[in-house]
C-alpha positions in Angstrom: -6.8 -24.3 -4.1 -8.4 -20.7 -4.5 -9.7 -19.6 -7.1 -8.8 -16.0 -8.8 -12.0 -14.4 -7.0 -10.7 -15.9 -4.1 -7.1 -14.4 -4.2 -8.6 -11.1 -5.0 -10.3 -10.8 -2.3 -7.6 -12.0 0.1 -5.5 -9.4 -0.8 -8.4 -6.9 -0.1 -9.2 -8.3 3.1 -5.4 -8.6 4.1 -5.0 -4.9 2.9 -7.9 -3.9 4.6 -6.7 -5.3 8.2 -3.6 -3.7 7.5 -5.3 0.2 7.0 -6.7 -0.7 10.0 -3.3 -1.7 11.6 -2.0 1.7 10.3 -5.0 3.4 11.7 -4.3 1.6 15.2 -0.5 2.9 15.7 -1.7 6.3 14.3 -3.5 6.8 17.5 -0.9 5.4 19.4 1.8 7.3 18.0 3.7 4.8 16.5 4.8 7.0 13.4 7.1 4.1 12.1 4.9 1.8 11.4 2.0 4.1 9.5 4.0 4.1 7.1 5.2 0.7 6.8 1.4 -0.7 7.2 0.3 2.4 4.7 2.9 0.5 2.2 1.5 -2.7 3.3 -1.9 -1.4 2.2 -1.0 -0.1 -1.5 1.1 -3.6 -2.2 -1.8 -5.6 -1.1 -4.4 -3.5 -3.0 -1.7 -4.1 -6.1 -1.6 -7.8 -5.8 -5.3 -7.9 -5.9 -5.8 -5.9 -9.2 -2.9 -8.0 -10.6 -4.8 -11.4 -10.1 -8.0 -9.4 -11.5 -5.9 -7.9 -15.1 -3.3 -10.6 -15.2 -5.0 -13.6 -14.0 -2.0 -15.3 -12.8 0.9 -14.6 -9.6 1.9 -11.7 -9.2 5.7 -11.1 -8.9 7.1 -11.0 -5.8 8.4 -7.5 -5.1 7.7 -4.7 -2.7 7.7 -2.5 -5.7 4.8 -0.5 -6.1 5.6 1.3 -9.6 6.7 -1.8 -10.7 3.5 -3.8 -9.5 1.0 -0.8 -10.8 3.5 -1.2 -14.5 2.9 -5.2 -14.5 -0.8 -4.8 -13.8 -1.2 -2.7 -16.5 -2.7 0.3 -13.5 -0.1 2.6 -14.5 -1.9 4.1 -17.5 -4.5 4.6 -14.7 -2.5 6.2 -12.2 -2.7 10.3 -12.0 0.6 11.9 -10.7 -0.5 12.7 -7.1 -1.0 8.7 -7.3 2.6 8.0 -8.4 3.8 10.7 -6.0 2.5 8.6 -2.8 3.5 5.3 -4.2 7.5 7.3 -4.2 6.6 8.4 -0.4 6.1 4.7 0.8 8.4 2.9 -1.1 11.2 3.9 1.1 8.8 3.4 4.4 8.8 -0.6 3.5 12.6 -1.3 3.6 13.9 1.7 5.8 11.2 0.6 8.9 13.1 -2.6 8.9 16.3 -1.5 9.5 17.2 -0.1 12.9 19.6 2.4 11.7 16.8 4.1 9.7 15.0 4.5 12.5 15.6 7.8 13.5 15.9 9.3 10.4 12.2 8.6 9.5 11.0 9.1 12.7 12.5 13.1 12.2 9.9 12.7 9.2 6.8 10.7 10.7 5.3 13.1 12.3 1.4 12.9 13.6 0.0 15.7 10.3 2.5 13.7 7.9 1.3 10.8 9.0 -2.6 11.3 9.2 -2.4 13.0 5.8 -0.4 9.8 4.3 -2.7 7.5 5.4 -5.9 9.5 3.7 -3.8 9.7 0.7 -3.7 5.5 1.5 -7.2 5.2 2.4 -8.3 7.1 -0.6 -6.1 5.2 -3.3 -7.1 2.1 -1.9 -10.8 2.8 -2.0 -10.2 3.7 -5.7 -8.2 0.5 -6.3 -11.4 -1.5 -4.8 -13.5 0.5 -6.9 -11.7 -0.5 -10.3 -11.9 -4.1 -9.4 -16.1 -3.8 -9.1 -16.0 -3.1 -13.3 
């Protein structure tokens, strides 16, 4: 059984590989899933610094705000924060469903892309950076 370091840092490690995913199909062009992996990133990154305030599971929900609110990060969170948790929300449940498809491709393009994922890489950083206090 792991203990609560243990989780923490499996979330970071998992959210880590998946920036790195997100980088990956950035240079490949695969628009759909930056965004999904960018999500991916944020949830993970949540999860952590809910085991670290909570010290228990966290709930299971692809809801960022409502990760951030039960974690008690919210009160942390800046608006341009908020904002890009509202921009990948929809990029976790519409990139699994085929008929969304091309709809968020129209959106995903390369500069939208490469700007959410330094929006990502930043917040996550920050997220890390809280969980070293």
């Amino acid at each position: 059984m792991m203990d609560i370091e243990e989780k923490i840092s499996y979330w970071i490690d998992m959210a880590g590989y998946d920036l790195d995913t997100a980088n990956a199909m950035l240079e490949t062009g695969r628009y759909l899933y930056v965004g999904f992996m960018c999500h991916q990133v944020i949830e993970k990154a949540l999860k952590a610094y809910y085991w670290n305030s909570v010290n228990d599971e966290p709930p299971y929900t692809h809801n960022l705000l409502l990760l951030a609110d039960k974690s008690n990060l919210m009160k942390h969170l800046d608006d341009d924060m908020q904002g890009l948790f509202n921009r990948l929300m929809p990029l976790n449940i519409q990139a699994r469903y085929p008929q969304d498809k091309d709809e968020l491709l129209k959106i995903l393009s390369d500069k939208v892309c490469r700007d959410l994922l330094k929006q990502t890489g930043d917040l996550f950083t920050w997220i890390r950076q809280l969980l070293k206090k």
